[in-house]
PDB file of N, H, CA, C and O in Angstrom:
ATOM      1  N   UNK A   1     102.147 105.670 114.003  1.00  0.00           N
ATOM      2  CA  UNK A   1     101.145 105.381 112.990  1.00  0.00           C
ATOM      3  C   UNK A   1     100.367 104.150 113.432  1.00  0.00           C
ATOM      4  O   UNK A   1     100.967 103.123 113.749  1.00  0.00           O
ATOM      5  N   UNK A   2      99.053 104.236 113.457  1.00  0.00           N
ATOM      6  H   UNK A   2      98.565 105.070 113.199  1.00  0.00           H
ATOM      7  CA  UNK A   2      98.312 103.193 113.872  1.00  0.00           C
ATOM      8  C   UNK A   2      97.877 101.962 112.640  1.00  0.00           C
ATOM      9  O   UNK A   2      97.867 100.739 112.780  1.00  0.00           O
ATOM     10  N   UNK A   3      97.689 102.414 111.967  1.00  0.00           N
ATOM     11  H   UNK A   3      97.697 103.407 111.852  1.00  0.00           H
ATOM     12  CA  UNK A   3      97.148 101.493 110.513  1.00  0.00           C
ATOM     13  C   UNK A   3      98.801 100.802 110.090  1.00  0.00           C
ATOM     14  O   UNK A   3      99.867 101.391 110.267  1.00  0.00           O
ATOM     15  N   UNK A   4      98.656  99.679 109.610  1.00  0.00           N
ATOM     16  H   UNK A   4      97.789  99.201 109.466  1.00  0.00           H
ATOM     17  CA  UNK A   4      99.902  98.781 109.303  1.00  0.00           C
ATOM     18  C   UNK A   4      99.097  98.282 107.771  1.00  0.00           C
ATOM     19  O   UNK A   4      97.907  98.388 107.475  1.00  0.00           O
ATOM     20  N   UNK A   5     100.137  97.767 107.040  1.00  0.00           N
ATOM     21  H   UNK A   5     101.104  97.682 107.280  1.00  0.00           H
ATOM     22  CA  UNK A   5      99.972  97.501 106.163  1.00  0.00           C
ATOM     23  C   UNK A   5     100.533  95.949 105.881  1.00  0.00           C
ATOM     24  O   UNK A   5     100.254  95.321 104.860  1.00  0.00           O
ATOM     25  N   UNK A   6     101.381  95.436 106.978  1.00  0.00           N
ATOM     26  H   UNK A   6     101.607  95.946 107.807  1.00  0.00           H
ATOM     27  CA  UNK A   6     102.069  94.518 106.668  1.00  0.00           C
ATOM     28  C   UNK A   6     101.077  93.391 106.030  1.00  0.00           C
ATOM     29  O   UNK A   6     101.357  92.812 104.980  1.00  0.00           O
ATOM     30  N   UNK A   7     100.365  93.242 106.476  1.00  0.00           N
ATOM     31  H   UNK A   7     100.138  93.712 107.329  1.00  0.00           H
ATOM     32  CA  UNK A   7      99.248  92.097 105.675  1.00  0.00           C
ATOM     33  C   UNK A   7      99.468  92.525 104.334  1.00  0.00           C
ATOM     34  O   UNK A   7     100.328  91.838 103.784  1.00  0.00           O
ATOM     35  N   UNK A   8      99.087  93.237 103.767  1.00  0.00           N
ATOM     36  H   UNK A   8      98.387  93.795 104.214  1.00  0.00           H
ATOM     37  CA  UNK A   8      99.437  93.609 102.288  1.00  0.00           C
ATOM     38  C   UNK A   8     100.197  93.018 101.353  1.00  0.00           C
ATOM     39  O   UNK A   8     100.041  92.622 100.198  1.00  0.00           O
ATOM     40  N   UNK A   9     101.538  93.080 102.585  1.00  0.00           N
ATOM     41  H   UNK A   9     101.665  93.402 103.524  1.00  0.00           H
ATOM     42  CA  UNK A   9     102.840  92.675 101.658  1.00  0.00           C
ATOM     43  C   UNK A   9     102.862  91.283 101.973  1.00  0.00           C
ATOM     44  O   UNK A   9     103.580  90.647 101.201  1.00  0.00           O
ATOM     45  N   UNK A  10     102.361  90.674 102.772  1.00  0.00           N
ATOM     46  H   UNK A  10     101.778  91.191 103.399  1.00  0.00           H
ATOM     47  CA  UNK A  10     102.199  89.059 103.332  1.00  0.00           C
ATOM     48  C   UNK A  10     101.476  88.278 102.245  1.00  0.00           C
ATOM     49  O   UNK A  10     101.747  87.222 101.673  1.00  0.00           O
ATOM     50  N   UNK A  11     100.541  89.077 102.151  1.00  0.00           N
ATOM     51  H   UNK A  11     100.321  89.935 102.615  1.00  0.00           H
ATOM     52  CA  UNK A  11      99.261  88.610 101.304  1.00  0.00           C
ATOM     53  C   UNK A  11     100.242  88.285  99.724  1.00  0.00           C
ATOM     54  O   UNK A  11     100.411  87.138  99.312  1.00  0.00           O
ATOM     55  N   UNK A  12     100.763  89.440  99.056  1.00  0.00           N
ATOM     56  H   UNK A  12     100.626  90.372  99.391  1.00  0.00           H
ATOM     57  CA  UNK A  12     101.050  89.341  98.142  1.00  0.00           C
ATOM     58  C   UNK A  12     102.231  88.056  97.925  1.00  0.00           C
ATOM     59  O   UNK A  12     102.191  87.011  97.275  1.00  0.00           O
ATOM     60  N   UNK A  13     103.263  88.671  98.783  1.00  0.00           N
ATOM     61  H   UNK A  13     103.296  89.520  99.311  1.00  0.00           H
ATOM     62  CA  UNK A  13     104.068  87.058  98.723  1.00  0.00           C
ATOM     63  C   UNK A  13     103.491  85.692  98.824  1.00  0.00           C
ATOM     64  O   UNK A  13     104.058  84.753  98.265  1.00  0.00           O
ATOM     65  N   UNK A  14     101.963  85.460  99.773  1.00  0.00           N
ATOM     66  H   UNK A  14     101.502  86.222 100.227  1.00  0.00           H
ATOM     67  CA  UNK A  14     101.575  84.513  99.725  1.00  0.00           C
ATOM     68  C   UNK A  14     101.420  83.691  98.089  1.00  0.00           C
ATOM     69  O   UNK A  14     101.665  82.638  97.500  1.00  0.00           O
ATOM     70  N   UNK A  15     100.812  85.088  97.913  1.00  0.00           N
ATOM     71  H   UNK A  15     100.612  85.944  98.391  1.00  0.00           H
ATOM     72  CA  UNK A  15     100.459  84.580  96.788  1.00  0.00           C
ATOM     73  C   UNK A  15     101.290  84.766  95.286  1.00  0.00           C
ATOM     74  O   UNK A  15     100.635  84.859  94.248  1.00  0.00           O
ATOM     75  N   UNK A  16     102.589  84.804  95.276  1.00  0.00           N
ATOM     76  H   UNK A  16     103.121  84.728  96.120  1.00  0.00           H
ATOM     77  CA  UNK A  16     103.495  84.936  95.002  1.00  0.00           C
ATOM     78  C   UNK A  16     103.838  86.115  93.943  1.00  0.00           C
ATOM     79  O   UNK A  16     104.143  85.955  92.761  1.00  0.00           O
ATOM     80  N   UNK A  17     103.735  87.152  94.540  1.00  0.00           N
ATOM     81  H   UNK A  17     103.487  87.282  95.501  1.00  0.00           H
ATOM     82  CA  UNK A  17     103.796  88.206  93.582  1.00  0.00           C
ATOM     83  C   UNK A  17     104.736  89.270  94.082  1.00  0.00           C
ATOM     84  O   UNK A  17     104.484  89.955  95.073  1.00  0.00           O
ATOM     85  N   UNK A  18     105.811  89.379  93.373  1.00  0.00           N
ATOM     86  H   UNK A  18     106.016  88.822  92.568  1.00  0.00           H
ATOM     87  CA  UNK A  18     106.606  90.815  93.993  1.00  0.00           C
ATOM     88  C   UNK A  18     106.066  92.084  94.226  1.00  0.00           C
ATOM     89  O   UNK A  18     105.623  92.817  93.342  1.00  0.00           O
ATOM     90  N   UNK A  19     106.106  92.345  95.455  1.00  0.00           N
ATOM     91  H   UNK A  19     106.465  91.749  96.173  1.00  0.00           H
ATOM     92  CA  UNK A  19     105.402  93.118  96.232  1.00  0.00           C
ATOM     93  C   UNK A  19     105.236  94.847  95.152  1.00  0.00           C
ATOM     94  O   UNK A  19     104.269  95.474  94.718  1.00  0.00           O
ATOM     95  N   UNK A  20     106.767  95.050  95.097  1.00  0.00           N
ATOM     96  H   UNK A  20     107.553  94.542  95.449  1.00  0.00           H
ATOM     97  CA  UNK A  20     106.646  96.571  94.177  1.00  0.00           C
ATOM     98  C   UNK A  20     106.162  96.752  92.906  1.00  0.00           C
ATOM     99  O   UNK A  20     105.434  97.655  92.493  1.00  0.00           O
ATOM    100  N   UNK A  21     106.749  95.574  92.170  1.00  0.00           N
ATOM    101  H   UNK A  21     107.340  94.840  92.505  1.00  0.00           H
ATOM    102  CA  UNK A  21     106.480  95.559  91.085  1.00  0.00           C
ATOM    103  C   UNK A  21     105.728  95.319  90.269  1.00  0.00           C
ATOM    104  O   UNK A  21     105.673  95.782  89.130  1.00  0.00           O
ATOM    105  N   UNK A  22     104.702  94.155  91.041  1.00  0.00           N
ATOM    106  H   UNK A  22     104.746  93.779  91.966  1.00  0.00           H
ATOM    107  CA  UNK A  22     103.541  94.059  90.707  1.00  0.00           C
ATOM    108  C   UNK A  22     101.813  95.210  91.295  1.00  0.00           C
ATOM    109  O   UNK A  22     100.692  95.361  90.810  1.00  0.00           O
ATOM    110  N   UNK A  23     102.387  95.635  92.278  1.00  0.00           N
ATOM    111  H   UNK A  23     103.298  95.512  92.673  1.00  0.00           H
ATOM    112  CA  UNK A  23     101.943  96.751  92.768  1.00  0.00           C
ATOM    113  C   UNK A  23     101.675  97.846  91.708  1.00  0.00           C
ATOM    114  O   UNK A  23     100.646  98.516  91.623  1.00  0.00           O
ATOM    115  N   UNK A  24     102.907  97.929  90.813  1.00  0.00           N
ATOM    116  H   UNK A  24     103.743  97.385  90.882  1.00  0.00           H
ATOM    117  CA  UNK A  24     103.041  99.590  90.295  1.00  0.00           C
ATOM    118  C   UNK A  24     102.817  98.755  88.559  1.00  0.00           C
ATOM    119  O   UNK A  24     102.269  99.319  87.612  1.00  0.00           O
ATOM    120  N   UNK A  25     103.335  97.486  88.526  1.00  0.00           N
ATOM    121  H   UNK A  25     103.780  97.028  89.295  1.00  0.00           H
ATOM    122  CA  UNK A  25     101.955  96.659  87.444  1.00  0.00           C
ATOM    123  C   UNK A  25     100.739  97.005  87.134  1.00  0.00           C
ATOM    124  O   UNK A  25     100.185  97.253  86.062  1.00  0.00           O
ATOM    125  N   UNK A  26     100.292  96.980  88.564  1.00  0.00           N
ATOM    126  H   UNK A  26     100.742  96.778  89.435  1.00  0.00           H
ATOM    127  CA  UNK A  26      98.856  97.078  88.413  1.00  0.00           C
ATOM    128  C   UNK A  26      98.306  98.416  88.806  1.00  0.00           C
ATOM    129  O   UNK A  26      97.208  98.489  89.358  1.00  0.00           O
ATOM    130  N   UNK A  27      98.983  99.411  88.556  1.00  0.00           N
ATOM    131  H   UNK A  27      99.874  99.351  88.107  1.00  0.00           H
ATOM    132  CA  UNK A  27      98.328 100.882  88.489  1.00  0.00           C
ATOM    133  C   UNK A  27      98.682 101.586  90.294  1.00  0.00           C
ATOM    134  O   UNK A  27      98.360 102.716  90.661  1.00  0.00           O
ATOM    135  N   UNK A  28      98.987 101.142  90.656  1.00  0.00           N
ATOM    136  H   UNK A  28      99.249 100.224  90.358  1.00  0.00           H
ATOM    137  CA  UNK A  28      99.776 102.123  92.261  1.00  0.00           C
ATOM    138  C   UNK A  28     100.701 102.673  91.764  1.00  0.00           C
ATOM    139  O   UNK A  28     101.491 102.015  91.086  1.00  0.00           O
ATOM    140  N   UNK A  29     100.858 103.918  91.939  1.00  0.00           N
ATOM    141  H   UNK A  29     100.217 104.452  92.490  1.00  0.00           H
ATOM    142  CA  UNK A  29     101.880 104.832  91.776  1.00  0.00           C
ATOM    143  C   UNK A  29     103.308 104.224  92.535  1.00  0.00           C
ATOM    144  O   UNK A  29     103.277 103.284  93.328  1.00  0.00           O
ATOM    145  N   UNK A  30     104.056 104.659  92.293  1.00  0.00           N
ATOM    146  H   UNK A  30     104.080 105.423  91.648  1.00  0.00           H
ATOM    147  CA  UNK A  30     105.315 104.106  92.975  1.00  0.00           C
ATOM    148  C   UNK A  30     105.733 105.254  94.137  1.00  0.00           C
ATOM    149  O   UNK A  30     106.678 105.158  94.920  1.00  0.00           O
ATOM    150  N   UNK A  31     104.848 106.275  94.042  1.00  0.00           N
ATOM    151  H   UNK A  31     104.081 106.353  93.406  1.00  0.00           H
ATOM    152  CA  UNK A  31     105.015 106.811  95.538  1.00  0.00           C
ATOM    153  C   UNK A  31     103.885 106.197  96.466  1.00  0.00           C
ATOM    154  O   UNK A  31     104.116 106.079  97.669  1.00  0.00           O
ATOM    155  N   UNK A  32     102.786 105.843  95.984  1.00  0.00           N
ATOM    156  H   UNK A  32     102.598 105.939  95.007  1.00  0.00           H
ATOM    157  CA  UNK A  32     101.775 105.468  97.136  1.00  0.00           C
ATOM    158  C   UNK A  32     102.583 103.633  97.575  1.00  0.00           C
ATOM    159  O   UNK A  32     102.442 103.009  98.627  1.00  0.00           O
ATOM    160  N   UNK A  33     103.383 103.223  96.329  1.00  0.00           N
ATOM    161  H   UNK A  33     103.498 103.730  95.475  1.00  0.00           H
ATOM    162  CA  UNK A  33     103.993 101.919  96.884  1.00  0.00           C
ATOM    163  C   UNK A  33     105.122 102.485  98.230  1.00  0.00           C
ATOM    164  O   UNK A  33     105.211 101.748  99.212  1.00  0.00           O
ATOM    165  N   UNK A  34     105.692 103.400  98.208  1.00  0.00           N
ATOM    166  H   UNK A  34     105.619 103.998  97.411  1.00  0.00           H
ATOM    167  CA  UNK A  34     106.198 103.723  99.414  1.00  0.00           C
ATOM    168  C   UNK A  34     105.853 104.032 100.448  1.00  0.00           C
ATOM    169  O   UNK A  34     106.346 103.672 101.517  1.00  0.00           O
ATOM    170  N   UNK A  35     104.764 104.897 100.240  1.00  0.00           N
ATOM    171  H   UNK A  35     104.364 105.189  99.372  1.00  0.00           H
ATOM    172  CA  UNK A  35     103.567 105.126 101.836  1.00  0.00           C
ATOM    173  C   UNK A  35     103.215 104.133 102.091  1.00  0.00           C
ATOM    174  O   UNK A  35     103.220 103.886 103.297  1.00  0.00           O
ATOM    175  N   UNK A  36     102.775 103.140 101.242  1.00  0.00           N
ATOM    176  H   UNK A  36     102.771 103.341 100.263  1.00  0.00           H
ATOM    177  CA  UNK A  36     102.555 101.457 101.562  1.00  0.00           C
ATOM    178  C   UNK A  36     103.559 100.923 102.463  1.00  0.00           C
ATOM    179  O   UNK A  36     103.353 100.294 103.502  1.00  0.00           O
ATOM    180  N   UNK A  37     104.458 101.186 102.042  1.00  0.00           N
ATOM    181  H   UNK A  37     104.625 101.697 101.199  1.00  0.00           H
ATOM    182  CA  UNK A  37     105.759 100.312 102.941  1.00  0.00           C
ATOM    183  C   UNK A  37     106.321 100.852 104.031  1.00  0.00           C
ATOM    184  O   UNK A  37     106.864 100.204 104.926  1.00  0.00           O
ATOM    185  N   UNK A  38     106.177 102.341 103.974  1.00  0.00           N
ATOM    186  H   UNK A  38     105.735 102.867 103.247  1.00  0.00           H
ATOM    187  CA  UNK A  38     106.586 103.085 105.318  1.00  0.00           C
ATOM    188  C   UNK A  38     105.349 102.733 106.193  1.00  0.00           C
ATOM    189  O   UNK A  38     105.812 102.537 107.317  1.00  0.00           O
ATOM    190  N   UNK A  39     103.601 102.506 106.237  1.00  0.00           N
ATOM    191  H   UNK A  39     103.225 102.665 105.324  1.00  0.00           H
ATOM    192  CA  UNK A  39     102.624 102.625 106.439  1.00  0.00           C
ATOM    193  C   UNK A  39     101.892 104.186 106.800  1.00  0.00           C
ATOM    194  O   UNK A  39     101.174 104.615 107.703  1.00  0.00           O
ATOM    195  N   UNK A  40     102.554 104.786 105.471  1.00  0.00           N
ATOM    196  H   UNK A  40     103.137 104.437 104.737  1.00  0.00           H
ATOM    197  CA  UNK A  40     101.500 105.969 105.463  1.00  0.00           C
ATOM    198  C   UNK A  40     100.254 106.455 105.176  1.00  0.00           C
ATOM    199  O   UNK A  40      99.514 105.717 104.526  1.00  0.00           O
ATOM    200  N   UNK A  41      99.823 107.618 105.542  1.00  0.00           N
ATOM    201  H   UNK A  41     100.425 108.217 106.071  1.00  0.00           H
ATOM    202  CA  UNK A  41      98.302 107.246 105.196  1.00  0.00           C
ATOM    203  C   UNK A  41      98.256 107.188 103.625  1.00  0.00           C
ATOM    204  O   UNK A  41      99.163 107.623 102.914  1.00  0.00           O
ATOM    205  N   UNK A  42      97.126 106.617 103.171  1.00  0.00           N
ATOM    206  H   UNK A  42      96.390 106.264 103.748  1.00  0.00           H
ATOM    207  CA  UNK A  42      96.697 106.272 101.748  1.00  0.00           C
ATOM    208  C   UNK A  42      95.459 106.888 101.816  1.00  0.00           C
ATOM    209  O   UNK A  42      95.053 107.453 102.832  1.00  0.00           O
ATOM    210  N   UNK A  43      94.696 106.785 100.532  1.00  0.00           N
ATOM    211  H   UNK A  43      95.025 106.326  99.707  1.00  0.00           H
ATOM    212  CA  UNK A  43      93.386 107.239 100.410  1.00  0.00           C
ATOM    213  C   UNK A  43      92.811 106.340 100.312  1.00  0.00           C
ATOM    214  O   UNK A  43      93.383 105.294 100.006  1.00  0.00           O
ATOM    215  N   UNK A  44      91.213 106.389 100.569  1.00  0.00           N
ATOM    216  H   UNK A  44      90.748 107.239 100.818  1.00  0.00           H
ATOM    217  CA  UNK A  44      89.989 105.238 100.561  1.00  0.00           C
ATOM    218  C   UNK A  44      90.276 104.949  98.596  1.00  0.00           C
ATOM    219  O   UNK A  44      89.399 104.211  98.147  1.00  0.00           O
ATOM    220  N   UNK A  45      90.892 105.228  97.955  1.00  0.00           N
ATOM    221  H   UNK A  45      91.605 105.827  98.319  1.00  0.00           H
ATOM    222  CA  UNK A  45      90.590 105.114  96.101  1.00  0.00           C
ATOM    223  C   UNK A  45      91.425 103.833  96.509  1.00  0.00           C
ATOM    224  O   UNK A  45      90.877 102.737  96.392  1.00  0.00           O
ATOM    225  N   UNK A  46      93.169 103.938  97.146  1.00  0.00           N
ATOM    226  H   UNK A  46      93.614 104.828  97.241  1.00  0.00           H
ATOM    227  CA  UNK A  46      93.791 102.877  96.703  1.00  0.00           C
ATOM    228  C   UNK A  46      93.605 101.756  97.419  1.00  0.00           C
ATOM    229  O   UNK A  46      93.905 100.672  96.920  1.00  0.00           O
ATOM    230  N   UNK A  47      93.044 101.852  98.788  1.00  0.00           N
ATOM    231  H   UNK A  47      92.800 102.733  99.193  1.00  0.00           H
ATOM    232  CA  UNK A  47      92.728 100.925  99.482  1.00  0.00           C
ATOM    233  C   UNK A  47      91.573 100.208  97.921  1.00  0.00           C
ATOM    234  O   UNK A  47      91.915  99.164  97.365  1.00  0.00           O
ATOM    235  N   UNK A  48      90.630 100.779  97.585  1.00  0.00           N
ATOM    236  H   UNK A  48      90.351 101.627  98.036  1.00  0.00           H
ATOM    237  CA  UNK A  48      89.789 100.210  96.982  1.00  0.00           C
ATOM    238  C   UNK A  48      90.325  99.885  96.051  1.00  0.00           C
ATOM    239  O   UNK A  48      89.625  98.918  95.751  1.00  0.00           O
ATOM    240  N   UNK A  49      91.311  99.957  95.069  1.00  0.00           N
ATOM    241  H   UNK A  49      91.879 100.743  95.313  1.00  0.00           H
ATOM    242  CA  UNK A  49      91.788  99.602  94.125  1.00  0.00           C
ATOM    243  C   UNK A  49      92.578  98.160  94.167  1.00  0.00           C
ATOM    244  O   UNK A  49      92.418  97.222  93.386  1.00  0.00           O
ATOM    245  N   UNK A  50      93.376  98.229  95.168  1.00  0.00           N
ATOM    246  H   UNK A  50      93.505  98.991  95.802  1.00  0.00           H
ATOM    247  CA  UNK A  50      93.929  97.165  96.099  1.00  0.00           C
ATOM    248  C   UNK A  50      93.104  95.619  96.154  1.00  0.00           C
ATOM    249  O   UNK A  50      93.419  94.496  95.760  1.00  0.00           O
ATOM    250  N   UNK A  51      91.859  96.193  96.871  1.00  0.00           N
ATOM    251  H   UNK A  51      91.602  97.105  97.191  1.00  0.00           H
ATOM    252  CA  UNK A  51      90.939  95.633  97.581  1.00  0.00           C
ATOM    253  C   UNK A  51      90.521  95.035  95.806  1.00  0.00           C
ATOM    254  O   UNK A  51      90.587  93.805  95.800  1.00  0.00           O
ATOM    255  N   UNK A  52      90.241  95.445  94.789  1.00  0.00           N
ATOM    256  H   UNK A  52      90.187  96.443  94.793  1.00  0.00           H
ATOM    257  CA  UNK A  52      89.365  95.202  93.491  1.00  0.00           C
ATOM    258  C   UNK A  52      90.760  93.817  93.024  1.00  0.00           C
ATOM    259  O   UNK A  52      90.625  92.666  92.609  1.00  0.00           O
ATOM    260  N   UNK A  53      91.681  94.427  93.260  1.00  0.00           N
ATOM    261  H   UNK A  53      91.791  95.363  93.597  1.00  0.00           H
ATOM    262  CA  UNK A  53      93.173  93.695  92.683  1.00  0.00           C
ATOM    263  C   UNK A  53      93.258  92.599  92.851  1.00  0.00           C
ATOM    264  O   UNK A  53      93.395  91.749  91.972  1.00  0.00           O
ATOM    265  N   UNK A  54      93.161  92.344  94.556  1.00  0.00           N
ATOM    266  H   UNK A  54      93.050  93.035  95.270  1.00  0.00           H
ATOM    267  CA  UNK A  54      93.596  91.031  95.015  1.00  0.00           C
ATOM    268  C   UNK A  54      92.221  90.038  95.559  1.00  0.00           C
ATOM    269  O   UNK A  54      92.308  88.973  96.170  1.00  0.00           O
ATOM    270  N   UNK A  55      90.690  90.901  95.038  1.00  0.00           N
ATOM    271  H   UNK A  55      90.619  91.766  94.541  1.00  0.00           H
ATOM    272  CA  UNK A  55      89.743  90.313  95.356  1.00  0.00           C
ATOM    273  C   UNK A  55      89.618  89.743  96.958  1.00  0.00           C
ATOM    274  O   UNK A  55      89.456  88.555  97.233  1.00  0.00           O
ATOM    275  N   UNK A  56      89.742  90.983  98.080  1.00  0.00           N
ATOM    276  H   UNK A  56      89.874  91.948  97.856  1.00  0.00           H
ATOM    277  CA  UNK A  56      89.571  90.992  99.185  1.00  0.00           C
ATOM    278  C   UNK A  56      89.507  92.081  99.953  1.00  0.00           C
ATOM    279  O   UNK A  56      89.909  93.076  99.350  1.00  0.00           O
ATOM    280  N   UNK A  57      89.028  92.359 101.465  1.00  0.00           N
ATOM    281  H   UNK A  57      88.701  91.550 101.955  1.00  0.00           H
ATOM    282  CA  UNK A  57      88.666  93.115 102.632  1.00  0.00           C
ATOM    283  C   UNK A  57      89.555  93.491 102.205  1.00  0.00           C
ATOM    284  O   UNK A  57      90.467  92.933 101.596  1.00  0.00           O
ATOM    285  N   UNK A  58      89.235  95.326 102.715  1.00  0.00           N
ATOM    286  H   UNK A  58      88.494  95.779 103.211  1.00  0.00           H
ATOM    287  CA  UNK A  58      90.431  96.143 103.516  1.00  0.00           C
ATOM    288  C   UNK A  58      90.912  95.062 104.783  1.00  0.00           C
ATOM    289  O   UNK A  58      92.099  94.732 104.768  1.00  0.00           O
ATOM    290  N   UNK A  59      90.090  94.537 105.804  1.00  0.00           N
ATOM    291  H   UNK A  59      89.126  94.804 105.816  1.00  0.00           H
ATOM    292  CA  UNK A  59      91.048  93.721 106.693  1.00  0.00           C
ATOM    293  C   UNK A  59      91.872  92.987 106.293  1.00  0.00           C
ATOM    294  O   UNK A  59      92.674  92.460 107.064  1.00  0.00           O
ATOM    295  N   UNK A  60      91.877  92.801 105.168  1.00  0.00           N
ATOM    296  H   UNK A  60      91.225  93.229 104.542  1.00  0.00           H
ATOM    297  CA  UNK A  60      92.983  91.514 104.420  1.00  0.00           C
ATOM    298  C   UNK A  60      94.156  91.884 103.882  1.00  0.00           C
ATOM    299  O   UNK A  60      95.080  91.137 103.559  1.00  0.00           O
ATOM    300  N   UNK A  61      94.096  93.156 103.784  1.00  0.00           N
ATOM    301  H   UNK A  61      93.346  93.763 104.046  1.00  0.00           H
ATOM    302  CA  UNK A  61      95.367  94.218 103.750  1.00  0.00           C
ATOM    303  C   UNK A  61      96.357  95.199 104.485  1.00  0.00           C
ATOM    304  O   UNK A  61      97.525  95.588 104.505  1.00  0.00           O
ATOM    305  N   UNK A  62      94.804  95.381 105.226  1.00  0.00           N
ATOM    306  H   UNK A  62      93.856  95.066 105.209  1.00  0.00           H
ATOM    307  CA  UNK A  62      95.508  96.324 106.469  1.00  0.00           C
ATOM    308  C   UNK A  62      95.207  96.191 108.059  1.00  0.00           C
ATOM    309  O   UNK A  62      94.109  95.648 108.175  1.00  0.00           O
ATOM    310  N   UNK A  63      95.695  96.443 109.153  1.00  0.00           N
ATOM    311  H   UNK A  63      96.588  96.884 109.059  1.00  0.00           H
ATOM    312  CA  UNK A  63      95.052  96.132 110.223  1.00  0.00           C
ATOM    313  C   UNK A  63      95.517  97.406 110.995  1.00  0.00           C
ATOM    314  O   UNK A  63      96.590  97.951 110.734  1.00  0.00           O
ATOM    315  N   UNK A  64      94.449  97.968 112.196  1.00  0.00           N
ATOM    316  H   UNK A  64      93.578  97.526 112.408  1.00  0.00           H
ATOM    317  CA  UNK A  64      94.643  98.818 113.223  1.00  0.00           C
ATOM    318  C   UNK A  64      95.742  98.587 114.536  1.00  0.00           C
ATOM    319  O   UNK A  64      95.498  97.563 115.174  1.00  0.00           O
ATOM    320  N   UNK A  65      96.722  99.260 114.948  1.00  0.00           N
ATOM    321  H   UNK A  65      96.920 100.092 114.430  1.00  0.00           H
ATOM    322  CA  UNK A  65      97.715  98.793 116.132  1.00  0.00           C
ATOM    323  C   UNK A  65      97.717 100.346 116.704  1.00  0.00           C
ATOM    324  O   UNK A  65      98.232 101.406 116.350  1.00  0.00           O
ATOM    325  N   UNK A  66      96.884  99.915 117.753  1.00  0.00           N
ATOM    326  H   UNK A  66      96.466  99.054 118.041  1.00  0.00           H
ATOM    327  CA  UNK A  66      96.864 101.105 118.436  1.00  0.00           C
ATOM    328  C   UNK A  66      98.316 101.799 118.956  1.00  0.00           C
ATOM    329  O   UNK A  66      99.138 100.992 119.392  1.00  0.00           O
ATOM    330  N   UNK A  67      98.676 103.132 118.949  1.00  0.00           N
ATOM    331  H   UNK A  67      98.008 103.787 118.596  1.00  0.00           H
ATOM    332  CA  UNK A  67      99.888 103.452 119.479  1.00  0.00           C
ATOM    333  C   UNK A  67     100.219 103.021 120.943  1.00  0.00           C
ATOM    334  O   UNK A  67      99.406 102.973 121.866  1.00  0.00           O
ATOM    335  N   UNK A  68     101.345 102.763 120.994  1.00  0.00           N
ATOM    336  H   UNK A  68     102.005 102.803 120.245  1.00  0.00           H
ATOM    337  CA  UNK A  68     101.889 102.047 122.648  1.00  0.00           C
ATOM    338  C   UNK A  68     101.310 103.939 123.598  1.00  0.00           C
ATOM    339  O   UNK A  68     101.316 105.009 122.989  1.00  0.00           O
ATOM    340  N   UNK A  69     100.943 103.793 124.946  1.00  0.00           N
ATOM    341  H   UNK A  69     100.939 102.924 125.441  1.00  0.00           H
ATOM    342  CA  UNK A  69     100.556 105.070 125.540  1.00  0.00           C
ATOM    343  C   UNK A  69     102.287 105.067 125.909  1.00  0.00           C
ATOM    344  O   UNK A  69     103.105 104.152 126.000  1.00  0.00           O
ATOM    345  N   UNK A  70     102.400 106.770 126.088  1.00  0.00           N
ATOM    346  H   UNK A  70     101.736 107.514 126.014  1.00  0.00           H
ATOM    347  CA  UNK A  70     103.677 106.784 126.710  1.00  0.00           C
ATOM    348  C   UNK A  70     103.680 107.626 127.898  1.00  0.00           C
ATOM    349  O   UNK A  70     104.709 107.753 128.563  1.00  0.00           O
TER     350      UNK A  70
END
């Protein structure tokens, strides 16, 4: 999987908020909180919802890691 999410969950602890619970607080389903954490794909709605939440970029949530070639 190329897209990571770990910023997401960085972000939120930064700013001191439990990652799941305030997640599914604020309207994320508690299965898209798991594609979140596995880094599965999501849709452009929750990225944007996200993005409306914590008043920032998709880059501020998520970042590209290209797959290692094998």
């Amino acid at each position: 999987m190329a897209i990571r999410f770990s910023k997401l969950f960085a972000l939120l602890e930064e700013r001191g908020f439990s990652s799941t619970y305030w997640l599914r607080q604020n309207g994320v389903h508690p299965a898209t909180v798991n594609k979140l954490k596995k880094n599965e794909r999501v849709n452009t709605d929750t990225i944007n919802l996200l993005c409306q939440l914590l008043d920032c970029q998709p880059g501020d949530i998520m970042e590209y890691v290209p797959d290692a070639e094998g």
